[in-house]
PADREN-695773 format. One record per residue (C-alpha): x, y, z. Coordinates in Angstrom, 3 decimals, padded with zeros to 6 digits. Layout:
N
[atom [X,Y,Z]]
...
This chain:
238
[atom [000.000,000.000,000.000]]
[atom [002.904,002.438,000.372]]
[atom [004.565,001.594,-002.395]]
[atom [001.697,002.227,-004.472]]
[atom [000.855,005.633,-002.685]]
[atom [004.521,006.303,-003.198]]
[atom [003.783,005.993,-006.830]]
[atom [000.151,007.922,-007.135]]
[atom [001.945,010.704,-005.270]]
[atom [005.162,010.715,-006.999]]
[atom [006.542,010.093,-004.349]]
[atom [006.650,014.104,-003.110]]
[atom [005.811,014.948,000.191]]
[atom [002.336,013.737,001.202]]
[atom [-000.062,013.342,003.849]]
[atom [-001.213,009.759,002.708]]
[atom [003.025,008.809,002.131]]
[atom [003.653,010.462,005.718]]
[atom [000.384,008.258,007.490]]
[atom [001.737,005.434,005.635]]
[atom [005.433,005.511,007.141]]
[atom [003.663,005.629,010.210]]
[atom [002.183,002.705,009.849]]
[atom [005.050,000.436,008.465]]
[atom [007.158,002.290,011.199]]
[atom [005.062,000.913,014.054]]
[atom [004.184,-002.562,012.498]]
[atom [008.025,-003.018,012.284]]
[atom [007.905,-001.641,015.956]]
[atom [005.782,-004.106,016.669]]
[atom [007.542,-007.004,014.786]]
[atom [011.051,-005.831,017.029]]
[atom [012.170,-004.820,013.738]]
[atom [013.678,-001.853,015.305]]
[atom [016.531,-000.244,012.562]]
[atom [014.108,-000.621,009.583]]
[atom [011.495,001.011,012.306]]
[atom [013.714,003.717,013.077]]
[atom [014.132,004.836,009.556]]
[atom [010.368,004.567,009.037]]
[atom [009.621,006.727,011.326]]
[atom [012.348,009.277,010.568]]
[atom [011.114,009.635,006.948]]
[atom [007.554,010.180,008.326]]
[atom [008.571,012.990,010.595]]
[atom [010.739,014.652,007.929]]
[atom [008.305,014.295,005.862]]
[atom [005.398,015.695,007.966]]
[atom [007.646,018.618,008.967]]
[atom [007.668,019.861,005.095]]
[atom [003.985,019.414,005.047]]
[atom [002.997,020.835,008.618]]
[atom [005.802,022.586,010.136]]
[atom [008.288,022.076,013.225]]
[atom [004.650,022.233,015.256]]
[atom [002.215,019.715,015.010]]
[atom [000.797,017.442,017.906]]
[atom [001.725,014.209,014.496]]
[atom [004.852,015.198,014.613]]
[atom [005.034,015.352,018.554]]
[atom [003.745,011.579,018.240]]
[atom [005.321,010.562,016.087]]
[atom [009.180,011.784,017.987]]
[atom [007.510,009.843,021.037]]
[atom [006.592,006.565,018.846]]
[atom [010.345,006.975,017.809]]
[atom [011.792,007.605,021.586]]
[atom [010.515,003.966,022.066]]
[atom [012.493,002.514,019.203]]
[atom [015.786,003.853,020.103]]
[atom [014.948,003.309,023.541]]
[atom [014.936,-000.775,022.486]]
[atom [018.075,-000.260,020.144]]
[atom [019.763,000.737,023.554]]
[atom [020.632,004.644,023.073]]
[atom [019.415,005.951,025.886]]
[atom [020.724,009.372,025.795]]
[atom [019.066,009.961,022.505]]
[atom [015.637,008.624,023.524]]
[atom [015.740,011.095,026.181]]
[atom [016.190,013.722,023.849]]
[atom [013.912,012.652,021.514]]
[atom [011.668,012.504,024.180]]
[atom [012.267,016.028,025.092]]
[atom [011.434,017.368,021.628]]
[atom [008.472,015.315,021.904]]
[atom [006.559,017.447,025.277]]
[atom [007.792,020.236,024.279]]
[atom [005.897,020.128,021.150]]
[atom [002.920,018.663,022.744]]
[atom [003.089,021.555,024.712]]
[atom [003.506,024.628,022.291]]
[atom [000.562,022.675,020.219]]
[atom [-001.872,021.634,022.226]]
[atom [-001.343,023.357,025.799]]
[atom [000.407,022.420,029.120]]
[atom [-001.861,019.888,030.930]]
[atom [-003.477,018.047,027.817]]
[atom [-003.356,014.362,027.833]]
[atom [-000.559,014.199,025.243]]
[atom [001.787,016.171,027.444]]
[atom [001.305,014.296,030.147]]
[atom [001.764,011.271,028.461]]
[atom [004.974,011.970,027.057]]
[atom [006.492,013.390,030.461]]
[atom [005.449,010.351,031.957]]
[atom [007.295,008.480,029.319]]
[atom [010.099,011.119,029.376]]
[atom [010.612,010.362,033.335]]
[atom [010.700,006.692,032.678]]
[atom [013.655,007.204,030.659]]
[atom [014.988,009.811,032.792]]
[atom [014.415,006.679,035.674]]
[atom [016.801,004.408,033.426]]
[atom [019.139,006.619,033.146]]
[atom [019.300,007.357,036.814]]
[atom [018.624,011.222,036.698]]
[atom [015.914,010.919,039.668]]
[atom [016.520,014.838,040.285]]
[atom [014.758,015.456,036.648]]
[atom [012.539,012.793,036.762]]
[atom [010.278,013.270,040.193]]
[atom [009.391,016.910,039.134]]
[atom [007.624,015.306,036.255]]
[atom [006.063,012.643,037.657]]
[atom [004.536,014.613,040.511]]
[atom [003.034,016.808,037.930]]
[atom [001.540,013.982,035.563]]
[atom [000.273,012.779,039.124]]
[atom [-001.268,015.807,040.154]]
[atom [-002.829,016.638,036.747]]
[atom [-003.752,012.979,036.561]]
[atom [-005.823,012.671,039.483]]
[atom [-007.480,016.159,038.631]]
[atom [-008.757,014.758,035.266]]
[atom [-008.916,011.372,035.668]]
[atom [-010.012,010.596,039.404]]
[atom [-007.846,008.526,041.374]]
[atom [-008.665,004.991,040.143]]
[atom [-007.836,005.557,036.598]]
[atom [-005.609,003.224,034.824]]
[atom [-003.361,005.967,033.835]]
[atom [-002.987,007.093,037.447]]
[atom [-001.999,003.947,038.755]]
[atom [000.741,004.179,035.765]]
[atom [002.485,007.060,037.066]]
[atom [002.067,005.767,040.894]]
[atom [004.539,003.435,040.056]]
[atom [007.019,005.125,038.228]]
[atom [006.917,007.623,041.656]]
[atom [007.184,004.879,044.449]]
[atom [009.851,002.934,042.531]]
[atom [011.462,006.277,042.263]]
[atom [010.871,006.476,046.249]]
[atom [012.366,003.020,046.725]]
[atom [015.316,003.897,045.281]]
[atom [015.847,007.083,047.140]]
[atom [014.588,005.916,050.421]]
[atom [011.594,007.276,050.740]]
[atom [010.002,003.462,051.527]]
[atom [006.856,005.189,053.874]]
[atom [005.613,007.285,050.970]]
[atom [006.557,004.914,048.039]]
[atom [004.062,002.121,049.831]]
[atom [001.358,004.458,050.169]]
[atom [001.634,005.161,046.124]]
[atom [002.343,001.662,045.117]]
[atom [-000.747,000.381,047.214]]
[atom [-003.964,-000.795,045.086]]
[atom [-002.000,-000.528,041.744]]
[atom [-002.049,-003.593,041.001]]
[atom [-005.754,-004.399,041.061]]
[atom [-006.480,-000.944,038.786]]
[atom [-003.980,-003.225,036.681]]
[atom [-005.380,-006.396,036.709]]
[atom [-008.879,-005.118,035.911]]
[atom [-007.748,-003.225,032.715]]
[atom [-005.182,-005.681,031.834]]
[atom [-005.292,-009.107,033.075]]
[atom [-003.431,-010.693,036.073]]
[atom [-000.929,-011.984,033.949]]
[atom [000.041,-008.944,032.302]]
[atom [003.459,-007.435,031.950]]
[atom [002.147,-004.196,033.450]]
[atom [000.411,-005.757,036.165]]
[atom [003.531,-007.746,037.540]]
[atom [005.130,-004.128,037.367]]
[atom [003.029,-003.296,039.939]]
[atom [003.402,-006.068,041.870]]
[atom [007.264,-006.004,041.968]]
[atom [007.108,-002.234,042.897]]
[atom [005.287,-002.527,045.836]]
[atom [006.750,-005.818,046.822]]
[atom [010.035,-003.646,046.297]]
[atom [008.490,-000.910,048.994]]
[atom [007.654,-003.660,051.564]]
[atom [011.203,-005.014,051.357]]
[atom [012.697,-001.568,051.807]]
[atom [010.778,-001.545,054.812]]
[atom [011.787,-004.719,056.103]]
[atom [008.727,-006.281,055.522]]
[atom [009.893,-009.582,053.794]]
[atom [007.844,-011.990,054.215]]
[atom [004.845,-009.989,052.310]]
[atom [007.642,-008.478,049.664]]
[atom [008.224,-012.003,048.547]]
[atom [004.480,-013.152,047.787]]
[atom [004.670,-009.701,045.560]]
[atom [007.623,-009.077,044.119]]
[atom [008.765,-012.754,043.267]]
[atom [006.239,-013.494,040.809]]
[atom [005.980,-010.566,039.467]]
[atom [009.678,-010.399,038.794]]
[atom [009.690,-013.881,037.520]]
[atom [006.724,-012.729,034.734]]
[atom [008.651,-009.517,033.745]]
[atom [012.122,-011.387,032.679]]
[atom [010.645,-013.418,030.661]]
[atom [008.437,-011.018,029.129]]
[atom [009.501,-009.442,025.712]]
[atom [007.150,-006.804,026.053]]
[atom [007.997,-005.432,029.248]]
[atom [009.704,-002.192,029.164]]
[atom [013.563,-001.925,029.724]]
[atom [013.039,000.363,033.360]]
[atom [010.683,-002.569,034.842]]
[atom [012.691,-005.596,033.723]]
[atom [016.038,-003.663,035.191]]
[atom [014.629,-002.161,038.377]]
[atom [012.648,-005.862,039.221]]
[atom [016.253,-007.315,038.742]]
[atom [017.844,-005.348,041.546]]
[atom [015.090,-005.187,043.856]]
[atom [014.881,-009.098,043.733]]
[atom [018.525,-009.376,044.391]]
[atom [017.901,-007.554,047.739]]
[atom [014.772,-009.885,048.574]]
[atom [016.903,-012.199,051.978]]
């Protein structure tokens, strides 16, 4: 279907070219076809820039979609940056606490979080929080999200009181919107199996953070920051 929109088009900048890179760009995403997704997306945002300028909430998503690719080819200074680029066209486009933005500053501090820059990351996450809860009530899927991104953040400054109290009741927001045996919802379990531990509390860290460890190694879809952090918190379970 590209190819032949390619040829219709003449291959000159296009709106129906630029949705189609987008495609093939994620569907090669998908496939863990990551170079061949990289340039994909590239050509699509290059593309959309001639047609729609440096600011455009496609473009913005498009600069996230592509954070997550280099993210997997293991660059993580440039997914951060990409990242960057990403909210801060979000914001000039469609406004400071819009759903976009505080998407991609959640996903910005998640990479911050890999890369060990806590100092930039909690600023943004207790935003997205605050924002969050404002919109989206306190039991939204999306809440729960950044709760956990904040208490693991707690764990690993030692701030084990507070990061309990956020990881608490994240994991059964998770397991009703994704299924108990869900990447997402063994995140949560491992993060507040890692605040228990921190606390001492061993014997209920294990029931929690065990498993859910155990379901996010083996997991190809679980993100890099989950996998890593599960890894050192079990290695600290006695």
């Amino acid at each position: 279907a590209l190819a032949m929109k390619r040829v219709l088009y003449s291959d000159a900048p296009h709106p129906e070219i630029a949705m189609g890179l987008n495609n093939v760009a994620y569907t090669l995403h998908v496939e863990g076809q990551y170079k061949e997704a990289e340039l994909a997306y590239r050509e699509a945002i290059e593309m959309n820039r001639k047609l729609l300028g440096d600011d455009h909430p496609d473009i913005a998503m498009a600069l996230n979609n592509l954070a997550f690719v280099i993210r997997q080819e293991g660059d993580l200074p440039s997914t951060i940056d990409i990242a960057s680029e990403s909210v801060e066209t979000y914001r000039r486009t469609l406004g400071d606490e819009h759903p976009s933005v505080m998407r991609g500053m959640n996903n910005l501090a998640m990479w911050l979080l890999d890369a060990g820059d806590y100092k930039a990351a909690e600023p943004l996450l207790r935003q997205v929080l605050d924002v969050r809860i404002k919109s989206l009530g306190p039991e939204h899927v999306d809440v729960a999200g950044t709760k956990i991104l904040l208490a693991g953040l707690l764990v690993d400054t030692g701030r084990s009181e507070e990061a309990l109290t956020l990881a608490s009741g994240n994991k059964e927001i998770y397991a009703g919107e994704y299924g108990e045996d869900h990447w997402r919802t063994a995140s949560a379990s491992v993060v507040e199996g890692a605040a228990l531990a921190s606390l001492g509390r061993q014997d209920e860290a294990r029931k929690l953070l065990l498993p859910g460890y155990e379901l996010l190694r083996t997991n190809t879809e679980a993100l890099p920051w989950f996998v890593s952090s599960a890894t050192r918190w079990r290695s600290k379970i006695t």
